[in-house]
C-alpha positions in Angstrom: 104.7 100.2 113.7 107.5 97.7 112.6 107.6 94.3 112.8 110.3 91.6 113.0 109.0 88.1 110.6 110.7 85.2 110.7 110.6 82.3 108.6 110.5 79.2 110.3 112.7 75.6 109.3 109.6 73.6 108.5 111.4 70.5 110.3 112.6 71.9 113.5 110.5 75.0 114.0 114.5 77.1 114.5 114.5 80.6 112.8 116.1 80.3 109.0 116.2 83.9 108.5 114.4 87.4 109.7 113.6 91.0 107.9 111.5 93.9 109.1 108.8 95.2 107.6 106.2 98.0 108.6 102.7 97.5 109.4 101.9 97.7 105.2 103.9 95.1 104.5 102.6 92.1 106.8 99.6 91.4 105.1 100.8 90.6 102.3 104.5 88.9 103.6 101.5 86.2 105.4 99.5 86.1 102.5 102.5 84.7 100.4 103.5 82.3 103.2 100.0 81.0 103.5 100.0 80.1 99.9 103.2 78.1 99.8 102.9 76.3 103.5 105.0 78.4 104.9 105.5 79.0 108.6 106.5 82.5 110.0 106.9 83.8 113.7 105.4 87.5 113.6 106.8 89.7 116.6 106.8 93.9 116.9 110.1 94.8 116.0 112.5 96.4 118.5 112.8 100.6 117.9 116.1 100.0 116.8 115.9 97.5 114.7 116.2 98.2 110.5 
C-alpha cells in the first residue's frame, strides 16, 4: 500500500508540499518529523498516484 504525506505550514495548518511513499517508508518519514516538530497529514495514496 502507498501513501500520500504531507507536510503541513506550521502557522496555518495549509499543505507546503506532498510525496508518496510505500508502507516501508512511513515509519520512518514520522519518525523524522516527530523529532524536528514537524507536522504531517498521512492519507492512502490514490492507485494512480507516483
Amino acid at each position: 500500500m502507498r501513501f500520500e504525506i504531507m507536510r503541513l505550514d506550521d502557522v496555518d495548518g495549509t499543505p507546503v508540499d506532498s510525496t508518496v511513499v510505500d508502507a516501508a517508508s512511513v515509519n520512518r518519514i514520522v519518525q523524522q518529523a516527530a523529532a524536528i516538530g514537524q507536522r504531517l497529514w498521512i492519507r492512502p495514496a490514490d492507485p494512480t498516484a507516483s
